[in-house]
Backbone as a ProteinNet text record, in pm:
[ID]
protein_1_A
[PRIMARY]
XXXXXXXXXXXXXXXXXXXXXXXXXXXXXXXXXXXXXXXXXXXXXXXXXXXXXXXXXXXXXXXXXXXXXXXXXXXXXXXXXXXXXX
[TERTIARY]
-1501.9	-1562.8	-1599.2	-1597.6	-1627.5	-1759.4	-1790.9	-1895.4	-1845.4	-1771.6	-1703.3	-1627	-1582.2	-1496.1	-1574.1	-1659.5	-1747.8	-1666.9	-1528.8	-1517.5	-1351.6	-1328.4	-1209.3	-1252.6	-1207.8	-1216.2	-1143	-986.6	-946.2	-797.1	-712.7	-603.8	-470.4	-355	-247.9	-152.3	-32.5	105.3	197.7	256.7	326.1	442.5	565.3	669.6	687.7	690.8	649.5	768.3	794.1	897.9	850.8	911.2	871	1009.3	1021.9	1147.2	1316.8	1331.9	1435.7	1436.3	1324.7	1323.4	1227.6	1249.4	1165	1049.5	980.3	855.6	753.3	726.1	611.2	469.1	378.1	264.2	146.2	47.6	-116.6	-157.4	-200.9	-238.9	-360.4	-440.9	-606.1	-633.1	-681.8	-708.7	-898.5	-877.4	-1069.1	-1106.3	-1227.8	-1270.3	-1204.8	-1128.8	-1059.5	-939.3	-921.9	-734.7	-632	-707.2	-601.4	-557.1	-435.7	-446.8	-469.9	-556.7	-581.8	-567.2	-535.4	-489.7	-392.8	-338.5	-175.5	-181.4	-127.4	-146.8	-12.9	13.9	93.8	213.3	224.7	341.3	372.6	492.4	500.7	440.7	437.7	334.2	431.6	380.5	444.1	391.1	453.6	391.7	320.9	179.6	114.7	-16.2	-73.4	-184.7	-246.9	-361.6	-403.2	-394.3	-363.9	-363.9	-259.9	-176.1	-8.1	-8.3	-116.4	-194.8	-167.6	-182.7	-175.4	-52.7	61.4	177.6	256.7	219.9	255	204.1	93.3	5.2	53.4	31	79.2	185.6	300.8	419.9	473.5	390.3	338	315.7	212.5	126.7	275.8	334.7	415.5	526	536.3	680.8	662.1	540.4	438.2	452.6	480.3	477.4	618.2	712	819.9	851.3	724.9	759.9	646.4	630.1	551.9	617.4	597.4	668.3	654.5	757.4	754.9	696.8	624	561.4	574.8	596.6	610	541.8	545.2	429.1	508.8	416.1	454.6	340.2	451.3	370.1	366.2	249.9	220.5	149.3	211.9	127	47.4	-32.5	-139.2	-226	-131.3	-186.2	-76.1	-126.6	-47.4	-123.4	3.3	-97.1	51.6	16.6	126.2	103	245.9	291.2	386.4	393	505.6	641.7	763.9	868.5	967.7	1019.3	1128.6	1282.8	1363.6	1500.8	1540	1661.7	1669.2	1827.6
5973.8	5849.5	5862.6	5742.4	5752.8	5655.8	5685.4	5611.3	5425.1	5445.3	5347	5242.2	5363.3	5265.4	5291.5	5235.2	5311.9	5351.7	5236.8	5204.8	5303.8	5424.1	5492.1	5609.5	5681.4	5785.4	5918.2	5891.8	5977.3	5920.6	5987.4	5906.2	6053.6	6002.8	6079.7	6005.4	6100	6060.4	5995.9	5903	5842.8	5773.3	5791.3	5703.9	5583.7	5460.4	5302.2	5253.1	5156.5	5085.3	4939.7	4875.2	4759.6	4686.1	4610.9	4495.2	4565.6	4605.6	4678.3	4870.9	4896.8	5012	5126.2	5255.3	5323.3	5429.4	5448.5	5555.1	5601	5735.7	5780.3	5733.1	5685.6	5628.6	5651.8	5656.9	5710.2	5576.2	5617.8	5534.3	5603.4	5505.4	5511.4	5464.7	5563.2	5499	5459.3	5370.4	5334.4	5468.5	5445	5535.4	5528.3	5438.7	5411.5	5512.5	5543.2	5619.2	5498.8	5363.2	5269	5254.8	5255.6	5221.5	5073.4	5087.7	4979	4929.1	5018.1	5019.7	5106.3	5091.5	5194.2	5141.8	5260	5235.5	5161.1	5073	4945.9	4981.6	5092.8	5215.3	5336	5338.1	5476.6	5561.7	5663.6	5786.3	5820.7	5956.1	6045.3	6144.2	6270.7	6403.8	6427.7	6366.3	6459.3	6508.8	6621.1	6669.9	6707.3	6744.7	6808.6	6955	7045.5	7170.5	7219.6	7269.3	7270.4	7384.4	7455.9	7509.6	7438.8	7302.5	7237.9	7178.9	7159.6	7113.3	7179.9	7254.4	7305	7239.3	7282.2	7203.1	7019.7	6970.2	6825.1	6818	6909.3	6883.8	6910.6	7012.6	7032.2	6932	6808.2	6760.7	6654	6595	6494.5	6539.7	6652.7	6687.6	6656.2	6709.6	6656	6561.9	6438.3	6270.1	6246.8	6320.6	6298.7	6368.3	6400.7	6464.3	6364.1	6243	6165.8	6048.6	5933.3	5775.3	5754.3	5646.3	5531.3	5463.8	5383.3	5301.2	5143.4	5059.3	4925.7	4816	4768.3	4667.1	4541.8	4514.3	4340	4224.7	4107	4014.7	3904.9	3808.4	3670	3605.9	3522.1	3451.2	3537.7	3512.1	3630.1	3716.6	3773.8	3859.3	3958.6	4092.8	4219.7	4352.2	4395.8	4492	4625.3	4746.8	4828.4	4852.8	4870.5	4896.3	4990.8	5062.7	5169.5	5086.1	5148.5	5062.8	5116.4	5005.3	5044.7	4960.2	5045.1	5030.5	4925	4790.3	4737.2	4687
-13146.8	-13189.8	-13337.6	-13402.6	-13540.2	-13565.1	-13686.6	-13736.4	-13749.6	-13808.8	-13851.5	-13761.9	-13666.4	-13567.9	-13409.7	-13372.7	-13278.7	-13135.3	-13133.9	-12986.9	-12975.5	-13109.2	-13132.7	-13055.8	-12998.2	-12906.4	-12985.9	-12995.8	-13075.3	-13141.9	-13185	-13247.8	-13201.6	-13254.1	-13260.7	-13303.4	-13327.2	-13359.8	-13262.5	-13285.4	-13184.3	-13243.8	-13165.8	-13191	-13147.2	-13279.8	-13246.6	-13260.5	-13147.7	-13216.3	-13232.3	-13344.2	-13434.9	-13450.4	-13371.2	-13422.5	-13388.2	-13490.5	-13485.4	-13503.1	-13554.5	-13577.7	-13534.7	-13514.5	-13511.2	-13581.5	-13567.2	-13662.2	-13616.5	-13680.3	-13646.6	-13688.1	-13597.4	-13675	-13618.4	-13652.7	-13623.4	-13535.5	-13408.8	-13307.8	-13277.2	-13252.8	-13248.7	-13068.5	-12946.4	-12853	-12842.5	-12721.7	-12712.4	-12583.3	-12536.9	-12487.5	-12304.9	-12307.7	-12172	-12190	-12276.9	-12350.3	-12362.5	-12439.4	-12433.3	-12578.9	-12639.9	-12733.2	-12801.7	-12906.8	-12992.1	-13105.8	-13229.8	-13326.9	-13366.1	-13433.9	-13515.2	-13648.7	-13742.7	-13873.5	-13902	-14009.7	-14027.7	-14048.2	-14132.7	-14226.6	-14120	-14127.2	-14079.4	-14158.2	-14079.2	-14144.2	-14258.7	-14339.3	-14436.6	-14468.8	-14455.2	-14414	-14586	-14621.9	-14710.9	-14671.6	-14778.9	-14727	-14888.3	-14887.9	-14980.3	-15001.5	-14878.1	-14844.1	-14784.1	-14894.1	-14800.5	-14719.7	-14687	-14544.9	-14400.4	-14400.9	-14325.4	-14293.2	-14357.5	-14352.9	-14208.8	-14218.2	-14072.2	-13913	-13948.8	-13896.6	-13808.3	-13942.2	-13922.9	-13842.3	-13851.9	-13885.5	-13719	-13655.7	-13508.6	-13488.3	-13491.4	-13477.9	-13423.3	-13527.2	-13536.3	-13441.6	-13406.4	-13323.5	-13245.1	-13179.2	-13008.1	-12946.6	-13043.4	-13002.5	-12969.7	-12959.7	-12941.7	-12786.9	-12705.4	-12618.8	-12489.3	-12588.3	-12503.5	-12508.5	-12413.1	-12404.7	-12557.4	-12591.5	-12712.7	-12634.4	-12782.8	-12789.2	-12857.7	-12783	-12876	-12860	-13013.9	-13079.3	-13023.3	-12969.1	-12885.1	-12954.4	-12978.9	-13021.8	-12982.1	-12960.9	-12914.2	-13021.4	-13113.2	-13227.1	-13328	-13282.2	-13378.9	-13353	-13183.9	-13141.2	-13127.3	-13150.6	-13149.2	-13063.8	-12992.4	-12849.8	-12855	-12808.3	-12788.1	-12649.2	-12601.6	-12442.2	-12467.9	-12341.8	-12334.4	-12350.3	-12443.7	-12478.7	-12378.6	-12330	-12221.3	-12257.4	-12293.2	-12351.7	-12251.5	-12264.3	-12196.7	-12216.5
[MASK]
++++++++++++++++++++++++++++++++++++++++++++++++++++++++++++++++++++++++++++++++++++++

């Protein structure tokens, strides 16, 4: 949980798909494990501490060993569901 975001539990890497394409992107779940937010951009591996590049880089492989994920939309509402090829 954050200060900021009270109702964020924790976040991870996840593969989104968006329209036509796919990417890795930072998904934020609530305290149910639902997700609620994802960052807009696919990610891009920087850091301040190329200590960590490894790190990350783990981090990002991981999500590829879990469901895709896709951004579904109704007007001006936007929600992610598990993406199922069709």
């Amino acid at each position: 949980m954050t200060k900021r975001y009270p109702k964020i539990k924790y976040w991870n890497y996840r593969i989104v798909k968006d329209t036509d394409s796919f990417s890795i992107r930072e998904v934020y779940y609530n305290m149910k494990d639902k997700p609620i937010s994802w960052t807009r951009d696919a990610d891009f591996l920087w850091t301040d501490e190329p200590t960590q590049i490894k790190q990350i880089l783990t981090d990002m492989l991981a999500c590829t060993e879990k469901p895709i994920l896709e951004i579904k939309h109704d007007g001006d509402k936007e929600w992610l569901e598990e993406y199922t090829q069709s």
